[in-house]
C-alpha positions as CSV (number, residue, x, y, z in Angstrom):
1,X,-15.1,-1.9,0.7
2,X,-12.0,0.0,-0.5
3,X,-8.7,-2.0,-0.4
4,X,-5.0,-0.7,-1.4
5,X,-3.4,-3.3,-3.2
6,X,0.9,-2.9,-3.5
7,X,3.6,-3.2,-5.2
8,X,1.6,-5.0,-8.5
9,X,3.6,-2.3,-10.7
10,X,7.3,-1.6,-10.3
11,X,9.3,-3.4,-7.3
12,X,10.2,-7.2,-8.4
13,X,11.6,-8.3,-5.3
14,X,11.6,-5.7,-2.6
15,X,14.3,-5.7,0.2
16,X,12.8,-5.4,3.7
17,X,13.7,-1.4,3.6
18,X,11.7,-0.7,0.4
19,X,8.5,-3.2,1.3
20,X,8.4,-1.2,4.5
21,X,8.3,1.8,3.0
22,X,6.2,0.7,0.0
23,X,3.8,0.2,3.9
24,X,3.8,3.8,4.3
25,X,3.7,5.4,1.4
26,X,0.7,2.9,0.2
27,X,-1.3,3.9,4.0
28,X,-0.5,7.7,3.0
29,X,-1.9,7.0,-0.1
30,X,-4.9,5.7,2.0
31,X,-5.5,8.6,4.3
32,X,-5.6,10.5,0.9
33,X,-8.8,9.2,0.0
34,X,-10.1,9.3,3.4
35,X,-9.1,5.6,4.7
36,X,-7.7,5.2,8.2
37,X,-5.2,2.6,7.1
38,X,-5.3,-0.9,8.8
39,X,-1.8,-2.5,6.8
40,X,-1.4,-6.1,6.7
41,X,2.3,-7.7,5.3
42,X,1.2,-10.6,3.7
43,X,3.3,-14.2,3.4
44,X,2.8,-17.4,3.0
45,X,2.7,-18.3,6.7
46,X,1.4,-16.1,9.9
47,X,3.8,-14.1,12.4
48,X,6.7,-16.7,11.4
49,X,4.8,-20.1,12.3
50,X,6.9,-21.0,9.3
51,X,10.8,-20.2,9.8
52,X,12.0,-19.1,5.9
53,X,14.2,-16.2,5.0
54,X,11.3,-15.0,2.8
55,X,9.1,-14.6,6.0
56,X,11.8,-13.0,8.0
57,X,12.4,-10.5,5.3
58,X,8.5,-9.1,6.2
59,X,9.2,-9.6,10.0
60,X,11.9,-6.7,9.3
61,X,9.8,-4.7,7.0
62,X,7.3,-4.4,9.9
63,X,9.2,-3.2,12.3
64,X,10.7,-0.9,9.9
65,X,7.4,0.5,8.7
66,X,6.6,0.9,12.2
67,X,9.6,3.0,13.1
68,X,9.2,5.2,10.2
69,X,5.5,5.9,11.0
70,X,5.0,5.3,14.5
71,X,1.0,5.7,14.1
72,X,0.6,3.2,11.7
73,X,-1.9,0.2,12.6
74,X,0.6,-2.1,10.8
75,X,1.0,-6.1,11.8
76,X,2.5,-9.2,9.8
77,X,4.0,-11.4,8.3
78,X,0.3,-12.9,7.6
79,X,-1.6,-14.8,5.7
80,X,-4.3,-13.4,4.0
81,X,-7.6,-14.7,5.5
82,X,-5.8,-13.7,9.0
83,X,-5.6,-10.2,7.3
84,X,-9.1,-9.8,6.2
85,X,-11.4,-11.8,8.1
86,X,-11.5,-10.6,12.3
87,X,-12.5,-14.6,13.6
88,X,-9.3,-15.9,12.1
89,X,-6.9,-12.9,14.0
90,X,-8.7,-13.7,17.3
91,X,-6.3,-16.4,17.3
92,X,-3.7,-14.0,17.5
93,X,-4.3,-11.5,20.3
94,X,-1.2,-9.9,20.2
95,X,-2.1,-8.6,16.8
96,X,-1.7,-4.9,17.0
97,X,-4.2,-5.1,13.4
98,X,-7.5,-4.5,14.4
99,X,-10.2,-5.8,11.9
100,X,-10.0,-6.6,8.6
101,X,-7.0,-5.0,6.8
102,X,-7.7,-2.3,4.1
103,X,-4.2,-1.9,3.1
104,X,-2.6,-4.9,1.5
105,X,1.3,-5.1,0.9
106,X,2.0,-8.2,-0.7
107,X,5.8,-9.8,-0.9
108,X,6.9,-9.4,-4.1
109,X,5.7,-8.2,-7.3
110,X,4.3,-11.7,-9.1
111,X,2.5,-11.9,-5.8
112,X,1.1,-8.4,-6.0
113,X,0.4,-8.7,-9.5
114,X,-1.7,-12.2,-9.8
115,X,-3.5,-11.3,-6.7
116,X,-4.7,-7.4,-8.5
117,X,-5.3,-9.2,-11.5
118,X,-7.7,-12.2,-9.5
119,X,-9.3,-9.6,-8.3
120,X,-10.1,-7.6,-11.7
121,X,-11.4,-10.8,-13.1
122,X,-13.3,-12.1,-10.4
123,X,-14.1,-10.4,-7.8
124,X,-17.0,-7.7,-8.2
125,X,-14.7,-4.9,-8.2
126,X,-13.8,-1.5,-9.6
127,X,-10.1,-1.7,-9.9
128,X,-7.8,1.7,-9.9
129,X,-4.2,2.0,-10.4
130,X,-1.8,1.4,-10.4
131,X,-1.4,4.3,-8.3
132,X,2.7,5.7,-8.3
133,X,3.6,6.8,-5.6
134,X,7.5,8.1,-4.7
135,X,7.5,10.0,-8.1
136,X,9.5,13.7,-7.9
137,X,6.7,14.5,-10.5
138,X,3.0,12.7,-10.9
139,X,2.8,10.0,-13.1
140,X,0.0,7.3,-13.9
141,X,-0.2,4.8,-16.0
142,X,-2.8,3.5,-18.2
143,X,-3.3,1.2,-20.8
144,X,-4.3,0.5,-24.0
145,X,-7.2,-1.8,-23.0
146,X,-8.4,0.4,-19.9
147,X,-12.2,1.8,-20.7
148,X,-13.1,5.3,-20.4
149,X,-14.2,5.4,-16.6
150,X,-10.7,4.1,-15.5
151,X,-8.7,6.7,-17.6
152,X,-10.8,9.6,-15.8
153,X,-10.5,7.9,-12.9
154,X,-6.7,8.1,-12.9
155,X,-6.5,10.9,-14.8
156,X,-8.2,12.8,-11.8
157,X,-6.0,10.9,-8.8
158,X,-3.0,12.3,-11.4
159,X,-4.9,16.1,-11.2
160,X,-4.8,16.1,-7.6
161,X,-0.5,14.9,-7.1
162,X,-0.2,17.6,-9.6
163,X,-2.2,19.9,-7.1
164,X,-1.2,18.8,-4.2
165,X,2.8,18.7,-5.3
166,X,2.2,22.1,-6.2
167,X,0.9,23.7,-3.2
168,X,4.1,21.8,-1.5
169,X,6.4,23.4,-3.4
170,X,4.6,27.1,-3.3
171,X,4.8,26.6,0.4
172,X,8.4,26.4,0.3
173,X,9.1,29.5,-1.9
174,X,6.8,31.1,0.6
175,X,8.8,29.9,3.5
176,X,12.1,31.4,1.4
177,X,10.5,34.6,0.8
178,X,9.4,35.2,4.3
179,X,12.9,33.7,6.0
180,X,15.1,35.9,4.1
């Protein structure tokens, strides 16, 4: 299955405003590739059963995400076995996340980071990204270790920004030309 892992790249510590709309931006980056985004905030503890300001600083982020996309299937702070596996949220039936998340948005970046490069090493995945998002121009990142397939691989997600971007801003100078 396809999971979005985020922020494993550039936020250290994100304030509640940025994780929530790291939340978006990351489920955008989802429908992109065809994914109906199902976004779990992960913590350390599940909807607050542990009081810290760490966990309340998700609680916010959610209901931020939530008022800047009003459509998105969004829930947390959660651990993540609650996220990912449907008989563990059937003990929570207010969930508004219905089955296993697909989009992961992890606290912090140490968080994001160990749990991207755990999966590399272990799990029996292909790994892309990072994926930068938020960027006035497109921009990827590889490195020097990363194998041919994975430099195509962004290479092409880098192509399409680039193509996508452009059609954006050739829509506006259309809009211009035909307004004035």
């Amino acid at each position: 299955r396809t999971i979005f892992l985020a922020d494993a790249t550039v936020n250290v510590y994100p304030d509640s405003r940025t994780l929530a709309e790291i939340a978006v931006q990351t489920a955008k980056v989802a429908r992109r590739f065809g994914v109906v985004p199902r976004v779990a905030m992960l913590s350390f503890s599940n909807f607050g059963s542990t009081r810290a300001q760490r966990s309340e600083r998700i609680e916010e982020a959610v209901i931020m995400a939530r008022t800047l996309d009003p459509t998105l299937m969004i829930d947390g702070p959660m651990q993540s076995d609650t996220a990912l596996n449907p008989a563990v949220q059937e003990a929570y039936p207010f969930m508004k996340l219905v089955g296993p998340a697909n989009v992961l948005i992890l606290p912090n970046l140490a968080s994001a980071n160990i749990a991207y490069k755990l999966l590399e090493e272990l799990g029996d995945a292909e790994m892309t990204g990072p994926i930068l998002e938020g960027m006035a121009h497109p921009v990827q990142l590889v490195a020097r270790q990363d194998g041919v397939r994975h430099i195509v691989n962004m290479a092409t997600i880098c192509t399409a920004d680039a193509i996508r971007k452009d059609n954006y801003w050739e829509t506006l100078i259309d809009d211009e030309t035909t307004s004035s």
